[in-house]
N, C-alpha and C positions, 0 to 999 in steps of 0.2 A: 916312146923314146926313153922314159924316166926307169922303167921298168926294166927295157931292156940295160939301158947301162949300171943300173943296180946290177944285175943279174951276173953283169962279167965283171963286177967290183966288189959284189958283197958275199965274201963265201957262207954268210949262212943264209943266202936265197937258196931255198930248199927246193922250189916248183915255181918257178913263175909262170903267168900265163899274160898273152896279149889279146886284144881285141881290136881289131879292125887298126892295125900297125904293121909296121915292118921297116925293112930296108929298101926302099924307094930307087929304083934304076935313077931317076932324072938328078940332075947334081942340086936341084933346091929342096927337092921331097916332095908331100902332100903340099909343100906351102909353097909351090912354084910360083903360082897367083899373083902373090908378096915380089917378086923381083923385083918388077917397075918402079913400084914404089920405093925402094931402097936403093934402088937403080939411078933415080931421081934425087936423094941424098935425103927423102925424109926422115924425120926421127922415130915417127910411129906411124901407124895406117889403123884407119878404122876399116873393118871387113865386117859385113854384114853375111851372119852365118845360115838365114833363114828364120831363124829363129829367136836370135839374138844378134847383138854388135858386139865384136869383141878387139882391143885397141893391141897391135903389135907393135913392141919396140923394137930398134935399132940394135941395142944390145942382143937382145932376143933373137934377131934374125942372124947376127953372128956368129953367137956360139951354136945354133941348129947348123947356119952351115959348116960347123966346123967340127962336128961332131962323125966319129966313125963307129957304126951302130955296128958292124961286121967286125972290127977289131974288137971292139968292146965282148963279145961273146967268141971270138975263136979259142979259147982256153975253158968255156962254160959246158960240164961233161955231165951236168945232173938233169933231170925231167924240163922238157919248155912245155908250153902250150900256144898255137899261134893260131887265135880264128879269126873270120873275114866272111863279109858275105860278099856274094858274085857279083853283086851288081854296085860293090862301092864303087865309085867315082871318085872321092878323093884319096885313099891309100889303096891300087887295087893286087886283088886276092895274091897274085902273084909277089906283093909286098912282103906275106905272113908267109908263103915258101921262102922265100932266100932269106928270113931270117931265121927259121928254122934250120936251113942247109949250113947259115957262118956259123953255129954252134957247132961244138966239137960233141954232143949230147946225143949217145944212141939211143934216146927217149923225146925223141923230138916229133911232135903230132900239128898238124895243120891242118885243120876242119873249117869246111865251109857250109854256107847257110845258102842253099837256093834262094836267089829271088831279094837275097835281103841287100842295103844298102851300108852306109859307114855307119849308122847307129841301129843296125837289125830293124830298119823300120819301125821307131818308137813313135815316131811323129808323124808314120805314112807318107806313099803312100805304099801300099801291097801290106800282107800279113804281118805282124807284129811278129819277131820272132826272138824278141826280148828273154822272155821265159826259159826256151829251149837253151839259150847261149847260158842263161843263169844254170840251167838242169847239169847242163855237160859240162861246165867249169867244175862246178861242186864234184859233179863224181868223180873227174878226173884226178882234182884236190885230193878228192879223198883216198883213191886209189893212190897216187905217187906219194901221197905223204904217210900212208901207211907204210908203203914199202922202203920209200928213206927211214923211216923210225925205224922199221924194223932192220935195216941195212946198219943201222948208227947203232944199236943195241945189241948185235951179233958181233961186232967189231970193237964194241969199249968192253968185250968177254975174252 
C-alpha cells in the first residue's frame, strides 16, 4: 500500500515494484479478517500471523479503509512491477493485475510464482521461491532504470 501510494504522489518514483500486493476487490482488502473486531468498537486486535502476533490499531484500520490505491496510481505513466504467487490466500494474484491495470503505465508487468504463497514460501510450506522473486526484481530494476536514465538524459539535451 505504502509503495503504491508513493508511486502516484512521489514524481521521482522512478520504477516501483510490488510484492504480493494490490488493489483488493473486497471493501476491507487483505485485512478483511480485522472487521469484527472493529466492528465490535475495539481499539486494537491482536492477529496472530503464524509466525508472529502483530497488534492493529483502530487508527490504522481507518485510514487502510480509506485509502483509494486505484486513484492513487491513475495519473502514474512510468515502469510498475506487480508480483504475486498463485497460491496467496491473503492478497490474491488477481490483486497485483488490477493494480497494474489503475496505472496509466504502458510498462506495467505482473509476474507470478507458481505454487508460491504471500511470502514466496520463505517459511514453507512448498519450494522456497524467495531467491527467483529477488533475481527478477533486480533485473527488471535494472532494466527500467537504465532506460529512465537514459530517457532523463536524452531529454535534459
Amino acid at each position: 500500500m505504502i509503495a503504491t501510494l508513493l508511486a502516484g504522489s512521489e514524481p521521482r518514483a522512478a520504477a516501483p515494484a510490488t510484492w504480493s500486493s494490490g488493489i483488493v476487490a473486497s471493501p476491507y482488502g487483505a485485512f478483511g479478517a480485522l472487521a469484527p473486531a472493529f466492528a465490535h468498537g475495539a481499539e486494537h486486535t491482536l492477529v496472530d500471523l503464524g509466525f508472529g502476533q502483530f497488534t492493529f490499531s483502530r487508527t490504522w484500520w481507518d485510514e487502510v479503509r480509506a485509502m483509494d490505491l486505484a486513484a492513487a496510481l491513475a495519473s502514474y505513466a512510468r515502469p510498475l512491477l506487480a508480483m504475486a504467487g498463485t497460491d496467496d490466500d491473503l492478497v490474491a494474484p488477481a490483486a497485483s493485475a488490477a493494480l497494474a491495470c489503475a496505472a496509466a503505465s504502458q510498462d506495467a508487468t505482473v509476474m507470478e510464482f507458481a505454487g508460491a504463497d504471500h511470502i514466496f514460501n520463505v517459511l514453507g510450506p512448498g519450494t522456497d521461491v524467495s531467491a527467483a522473486v529477488i533475481e527478477t526484481t533486480v533485473d527488471w530494476f535494472a532494466e527500467r532504470l537504465l532506460r529512465t536514465g537514459a530517457q532523463i538524459a536524452e531529454g535534459a539535451r
